[in-house]
C-alpha positions in Angstrom: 0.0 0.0 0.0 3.1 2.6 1.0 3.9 2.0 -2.9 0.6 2.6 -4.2 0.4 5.9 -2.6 3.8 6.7 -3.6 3.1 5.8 -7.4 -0.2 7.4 -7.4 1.6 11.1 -6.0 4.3 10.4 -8.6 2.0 10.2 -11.5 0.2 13.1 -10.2 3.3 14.9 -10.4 4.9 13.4 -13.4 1.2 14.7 -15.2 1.8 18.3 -13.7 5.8 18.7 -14.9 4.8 17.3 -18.6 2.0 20.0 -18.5 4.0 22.2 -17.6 6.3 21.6 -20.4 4.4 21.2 -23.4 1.8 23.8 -22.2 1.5 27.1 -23.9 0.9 29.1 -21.0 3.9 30.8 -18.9 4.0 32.8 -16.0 5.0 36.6 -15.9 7.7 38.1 -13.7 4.8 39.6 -12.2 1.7 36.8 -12.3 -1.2 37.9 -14.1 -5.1 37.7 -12.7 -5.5 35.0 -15.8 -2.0 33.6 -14.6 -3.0 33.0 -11.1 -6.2 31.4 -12.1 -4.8 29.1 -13.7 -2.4 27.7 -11.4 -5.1 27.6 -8.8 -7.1 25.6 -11.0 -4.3 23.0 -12.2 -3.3 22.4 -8.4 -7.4 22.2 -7.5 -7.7 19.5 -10.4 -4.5 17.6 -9.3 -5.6 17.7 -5.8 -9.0 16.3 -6.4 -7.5 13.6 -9.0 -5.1 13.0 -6.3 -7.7 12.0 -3.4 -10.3 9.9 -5.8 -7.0 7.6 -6.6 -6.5 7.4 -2.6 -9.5 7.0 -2.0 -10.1 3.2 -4.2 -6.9 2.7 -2.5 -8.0 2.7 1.0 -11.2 2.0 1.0 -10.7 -1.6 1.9 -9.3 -0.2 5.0 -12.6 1.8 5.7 -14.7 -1.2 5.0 -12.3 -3.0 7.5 -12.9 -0.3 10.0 -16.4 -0.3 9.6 -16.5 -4.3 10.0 -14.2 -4.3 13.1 -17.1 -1.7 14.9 -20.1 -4.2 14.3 -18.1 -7.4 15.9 -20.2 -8.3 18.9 -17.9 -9.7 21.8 -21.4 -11.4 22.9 -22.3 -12.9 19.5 -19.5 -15.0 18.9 -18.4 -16.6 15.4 -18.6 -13.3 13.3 -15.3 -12.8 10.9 -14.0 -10.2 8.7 -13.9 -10.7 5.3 -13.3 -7.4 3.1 -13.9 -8.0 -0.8 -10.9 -7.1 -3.2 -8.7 -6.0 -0.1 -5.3 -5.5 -1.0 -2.4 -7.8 0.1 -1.8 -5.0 3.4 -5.6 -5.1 4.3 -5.8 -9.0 3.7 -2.9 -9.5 6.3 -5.2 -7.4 9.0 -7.8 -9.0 8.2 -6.0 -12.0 9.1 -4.5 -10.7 12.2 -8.0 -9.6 13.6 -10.0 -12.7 13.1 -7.0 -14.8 14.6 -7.2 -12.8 17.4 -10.9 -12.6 17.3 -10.2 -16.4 18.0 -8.1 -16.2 20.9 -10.2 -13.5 22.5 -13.7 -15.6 22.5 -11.1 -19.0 23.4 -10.0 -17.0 26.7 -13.4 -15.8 27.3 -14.8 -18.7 26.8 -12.6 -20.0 29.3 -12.5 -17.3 32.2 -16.6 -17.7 31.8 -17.0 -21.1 32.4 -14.6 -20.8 35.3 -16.6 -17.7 36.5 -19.8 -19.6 36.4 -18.9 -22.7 37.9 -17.5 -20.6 40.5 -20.7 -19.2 41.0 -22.4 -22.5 40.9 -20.2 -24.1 43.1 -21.0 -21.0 45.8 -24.7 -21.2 45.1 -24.8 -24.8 46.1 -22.8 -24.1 49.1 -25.6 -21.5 50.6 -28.1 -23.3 49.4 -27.0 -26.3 51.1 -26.1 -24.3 54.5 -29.5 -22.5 54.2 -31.3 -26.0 54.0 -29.0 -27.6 56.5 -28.2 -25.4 59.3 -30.5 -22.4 59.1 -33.5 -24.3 58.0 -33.6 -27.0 60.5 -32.6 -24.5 62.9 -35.9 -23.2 62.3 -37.7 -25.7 61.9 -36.5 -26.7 65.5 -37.6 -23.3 66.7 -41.0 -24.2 65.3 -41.4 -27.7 67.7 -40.6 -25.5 70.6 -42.9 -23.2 69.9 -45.5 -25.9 69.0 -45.2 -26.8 72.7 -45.2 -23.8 74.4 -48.6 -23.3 72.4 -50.0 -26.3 74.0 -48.7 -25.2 77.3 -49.1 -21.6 77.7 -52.2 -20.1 79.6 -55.0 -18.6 77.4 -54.0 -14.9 77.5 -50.7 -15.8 76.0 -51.5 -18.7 73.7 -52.1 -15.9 70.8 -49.0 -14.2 71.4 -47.5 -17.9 70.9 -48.8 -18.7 67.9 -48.3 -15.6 66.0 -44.5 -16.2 66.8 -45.4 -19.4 65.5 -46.3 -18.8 62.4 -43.6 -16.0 61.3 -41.3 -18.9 62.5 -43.2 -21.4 60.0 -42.9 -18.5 57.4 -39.4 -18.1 57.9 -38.9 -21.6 57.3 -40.6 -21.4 53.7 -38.7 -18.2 53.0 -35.4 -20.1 53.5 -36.6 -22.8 51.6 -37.4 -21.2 49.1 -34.3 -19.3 48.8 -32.2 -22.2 48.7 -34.4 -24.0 46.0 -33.7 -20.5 44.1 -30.1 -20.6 44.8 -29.5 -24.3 43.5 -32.5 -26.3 41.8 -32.6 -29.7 43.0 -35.3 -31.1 40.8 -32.5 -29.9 37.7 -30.1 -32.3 39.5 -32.2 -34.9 40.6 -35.1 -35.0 37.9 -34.0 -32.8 34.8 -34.5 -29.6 33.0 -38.6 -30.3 32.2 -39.3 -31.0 36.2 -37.0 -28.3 37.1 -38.7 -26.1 34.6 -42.4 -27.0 35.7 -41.4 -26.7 39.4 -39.9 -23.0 38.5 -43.5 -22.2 37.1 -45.1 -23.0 39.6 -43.6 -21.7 42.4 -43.9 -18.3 41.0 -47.5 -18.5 39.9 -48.0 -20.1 43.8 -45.7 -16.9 45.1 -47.3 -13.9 42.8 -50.6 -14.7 41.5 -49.3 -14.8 37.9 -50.7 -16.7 35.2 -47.9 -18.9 33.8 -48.5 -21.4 31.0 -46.3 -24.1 30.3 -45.9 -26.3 26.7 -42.5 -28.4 28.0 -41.9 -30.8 25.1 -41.2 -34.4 25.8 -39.0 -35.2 22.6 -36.2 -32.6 23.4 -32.5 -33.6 22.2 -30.2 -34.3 24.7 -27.9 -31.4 26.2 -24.7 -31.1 28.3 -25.4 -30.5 31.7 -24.1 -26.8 31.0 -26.8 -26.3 28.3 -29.4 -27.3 30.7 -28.6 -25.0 33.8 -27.9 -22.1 31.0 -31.9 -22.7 29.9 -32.8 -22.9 33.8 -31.2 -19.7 34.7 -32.2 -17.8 31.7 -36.1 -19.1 32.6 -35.4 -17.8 36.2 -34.2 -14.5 35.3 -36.8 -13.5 33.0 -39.6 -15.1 35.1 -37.8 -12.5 37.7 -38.0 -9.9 35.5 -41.7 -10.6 34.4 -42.6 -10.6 38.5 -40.3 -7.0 38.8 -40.6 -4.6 36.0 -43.2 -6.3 33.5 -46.2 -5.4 35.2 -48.0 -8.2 33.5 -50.7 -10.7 34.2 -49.8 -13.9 32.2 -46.3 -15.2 30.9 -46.4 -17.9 28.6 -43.3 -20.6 29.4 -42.5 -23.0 26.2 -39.5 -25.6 25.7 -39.1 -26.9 22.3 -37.2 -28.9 19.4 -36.4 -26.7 16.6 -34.1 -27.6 13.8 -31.8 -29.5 15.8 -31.6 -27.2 18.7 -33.6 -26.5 21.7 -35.3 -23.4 21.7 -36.6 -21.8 25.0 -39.3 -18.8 25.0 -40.3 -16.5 27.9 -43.2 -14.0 26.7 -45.6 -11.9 28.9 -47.9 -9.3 28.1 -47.2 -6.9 30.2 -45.5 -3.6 29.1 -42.5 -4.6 27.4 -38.8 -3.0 27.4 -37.9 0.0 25.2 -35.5 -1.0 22.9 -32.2 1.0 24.1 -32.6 -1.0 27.4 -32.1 -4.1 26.3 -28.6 -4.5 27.0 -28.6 -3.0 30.4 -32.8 -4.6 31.9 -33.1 -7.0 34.5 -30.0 -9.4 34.0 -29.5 -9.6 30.5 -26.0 -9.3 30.0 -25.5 -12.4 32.5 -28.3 -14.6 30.0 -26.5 -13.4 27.1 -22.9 -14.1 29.3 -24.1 -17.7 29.5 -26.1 -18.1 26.0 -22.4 -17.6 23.9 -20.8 -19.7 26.6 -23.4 -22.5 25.5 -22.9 -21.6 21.8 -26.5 -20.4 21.6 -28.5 -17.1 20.9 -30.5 -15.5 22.8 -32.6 -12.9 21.4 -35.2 -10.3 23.7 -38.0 -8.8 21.2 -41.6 -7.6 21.4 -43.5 -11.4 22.5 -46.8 -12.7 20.7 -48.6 -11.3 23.8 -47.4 -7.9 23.6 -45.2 -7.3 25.7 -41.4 -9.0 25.9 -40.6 -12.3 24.6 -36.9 -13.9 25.9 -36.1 -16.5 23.5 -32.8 -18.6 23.7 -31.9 -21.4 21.0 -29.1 -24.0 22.2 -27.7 -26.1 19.6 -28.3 -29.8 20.3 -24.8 -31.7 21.6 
């Protein structure tokens, strides 16, 4: 390219010296109006000649650019590829998908170790929640479930109102330790673990939830399956937070080889230049390329937001 521009200014110049020569016109001692005029326009037209040639010549590098600013670290698998580059632009090319490659390797990498980290901290405070706070409760409950018996009247009431915030508090943790690390996933798979999600929200908020769980779903990796979990859980969460809705409709299905999972409400949807920052959705989107699949958030069939992740069967 560092020759190309060369050549191109030489012949520019080469074409003003032999006009120079064999032209007619000459320039006075003292330079003429008409003079003047002309030398403007001759350096105005070699100018512009000038930057048209420059410009075929780097405009591979501007279609580069412009390629390089619509790679999507979260939409892994996109490449460069600039038609009739020049040797100079084919070698960055080059150079930027290889390290395209080594970026979404690492990340890749760091991700999976970040999440299992997570997981691996999850199941620890689940299991201390169930284990030591939850049957510390629950032991707090048989006390209390005889002192009820044994109390006088006038403080029987008192008794069982402590009673039952302790019976509450019991639910709470258990609930927050089924939230933390979803036992039916483990123990029963990503269909009872999905129906069980359901249904403890629509028991918890009063929400409508639908379910159409298909029983011929391809077989995924143990990643692919808590990846569809979480992404179910976070936007049943968001439905319950921001969506303001009354139904959400929850479907699991086998599309073309990959299972496709659909969260859609019809409450009041998300503007469009929130997307990237609502309710979680870098974290689904975080585990969606770790997976290899796509997630997508768009206006639903109900009306308001539909969150729709497709995992390539293994």
């Amino acid at each position: 390219m560092f020759w190309r521009v060369a050549l191109i200014n030489a012949a520019v110049l080469a074409v003003a010296v032999v006009a120079l020569v064999f032209s007619p016109a000459t320039v006075s001692a003292h330079v003429r109006v008409t003079e003047f005029a002309v030398l403007v326009a001759g350096a105005l037209a070699l100018l512009a000649v000038n930057v048209l040639l420059l410009r075929r010549v780097f405009a591979p590098l501007r279609e580069l650019t412009s390629l390089m600013r619509r790679v999507d670290p979260l939409n892994p698998g996109r490449r460069i590829a600039v038609q009739r580059s020049v040797a100079e632009v084919t070698a960055l090319q080059d150079a930027f998908n290889e390290m395209l490659d080594r970026v979404e390797q690492e990340r890749r990498t760091s991700g999976r170790r970040a999440l299992d980290a997570q997981e691996r901290e999850r199941r620890r405070l689940a299991r201390e929640l169930h284990d030591e706070l939850g049957q510390t409760l629950t032991g707090i409950v048989l006390l209390l479930d005889g002192l009820v018996r044994e109390a006088p009247s006038p403080m029987q009431a008192s008794a069982e109102q402590v009673q039952d915030a302790a019976r509450g508090a019991v639910e709470k943790t258990r609930d927050l330790a089924r939230g933390l690390r979803p036992v039916a996933l483990d123990e029963f798979g990503l269909r009872s673990a999905l129906t069980t999600l359901a249904a403890g929200v629509a028991e918890r908020t009063g929400l409508r939830v639908r379910n159409e769980l298909a029983d011929d779903l391809p077989v995924l990796a143990p990643e692919s399956d808590l990846a569809i979990y979480r992404t179910a859980q976070e936007s049943l969460t968001n439905v319950v937070r921001h969506a303001e809705a009354t139904a959400v409709a929850l479907s699991l299905a086998a599309v073309n080889g990959s299972v496709v999972l659909s969260v859609a409400d019809d409450g009041r949807g998300v503007a469009e230049g929130a997307l990237h920052d609502f309710g979680g959705v870098g974290g689904m989107r975080e585990r969606a390329m770790l997976i290899g699949g796509r997630l997508e958030i768009t206006r639903g069939p109900l009306g308001g937001t539909e969150v729709r992740l497709e995992v390539p069967a293994t």
